[in-house]
C-alpha angles and dihedrals in degrees: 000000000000096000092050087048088051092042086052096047092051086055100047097047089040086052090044089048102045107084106226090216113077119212123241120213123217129205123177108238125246132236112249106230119201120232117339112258118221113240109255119222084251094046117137123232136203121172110209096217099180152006108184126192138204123261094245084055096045097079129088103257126079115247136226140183121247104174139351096281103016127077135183127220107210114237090185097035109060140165108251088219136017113301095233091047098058087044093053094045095048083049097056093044089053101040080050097059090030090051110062106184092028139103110211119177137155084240128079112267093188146241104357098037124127107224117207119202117188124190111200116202108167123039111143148100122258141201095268096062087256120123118214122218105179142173145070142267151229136213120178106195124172098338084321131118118202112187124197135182124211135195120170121173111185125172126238120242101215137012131278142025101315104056084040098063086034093053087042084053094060089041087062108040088053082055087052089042085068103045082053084050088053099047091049086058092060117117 
């Protein structure tokens, strides 16, 4: 009888604990370069330093805009690694295709390098179907600082999480697309 009372109890607190709602992880998808191509003598180089993100963005749950003032972080519906890390290293995969003749790494390279810094303030989906990918950026080049904002709104195809960070995932690497614009139009 004891053993059947202990068996019982076992189930009733492993069902209480268990939540009934399981977690996704997201993870921005990366540009597929093609072979790697080997850094030339007169290669360029640009070390992207930083891409800094906003506290309600540093946590672990994707966020999305329910009205114009209020936002939700998911509890269900989280990023499988930091957010800022994902940005910085998309960025780097798709400088690096968008950017023929020059070396672009999340590393230093050394003396005559450009550095980027990028501070992100809005990445996230909102109540309209639109995703918001929102900041500004910095490029130091040759003792000059050119400074851009940036604002894109794009709408999701579908509903849910996944077109949402995939939607938020074209809407990053456009915004990469023109910092690669910018960088070609360098003397």
């Amino acid at each position: 009888m004891k053993k059947w009372l202990l068996a019982a109890a076992v189930c009733v607190l492993t069902a209480c604990s268990s939540g009934g709602e399981s977690k996704t992880y997201y993870q921005l998808p990366v540009a597929q370069s093609g072979a790697q191509r080997a850094a030339s003598q007169g290669a360029r180089l640009l070390w992207v330093e930083q891409v800094s993100i906003p506290d309600y963005l540093a946590g672990n749950g994707v966020v999305y805009q329910t009205t114009d003032v209020q936002y939700v972080i998911a509890n269900n519906n989280l990023w499988a690694s930091p957010l800022d890390q994902q940005l910085r290293t998309t960025l780097v995969a798709n400088l690096s295709q968008q950017l023929p003749g020059w070396v672009v790494s999340s590393q230093p390279l050394g003396s005559e390098q450009d550095t980027l810094n990028v501070a992100v303030n809005g990445f996230h989906g909102r109540y309209d179907g639109r995703v918001i990918v929102s900041g500004e950026w910095l490029l130091k080049h040759q003792g000059q600082l050119i400074k851009r904002p940036f604002n894109i709104v794009l709408k999701q195809d579908q509903d849910g999480y996944d077109a949402m960070v995939k939607t938020l995932a074209q809407a990053w690497s456009q915004e990469a697309a023109a910092i690669a614009s910018e960088l070609n139009r360098l003397p």
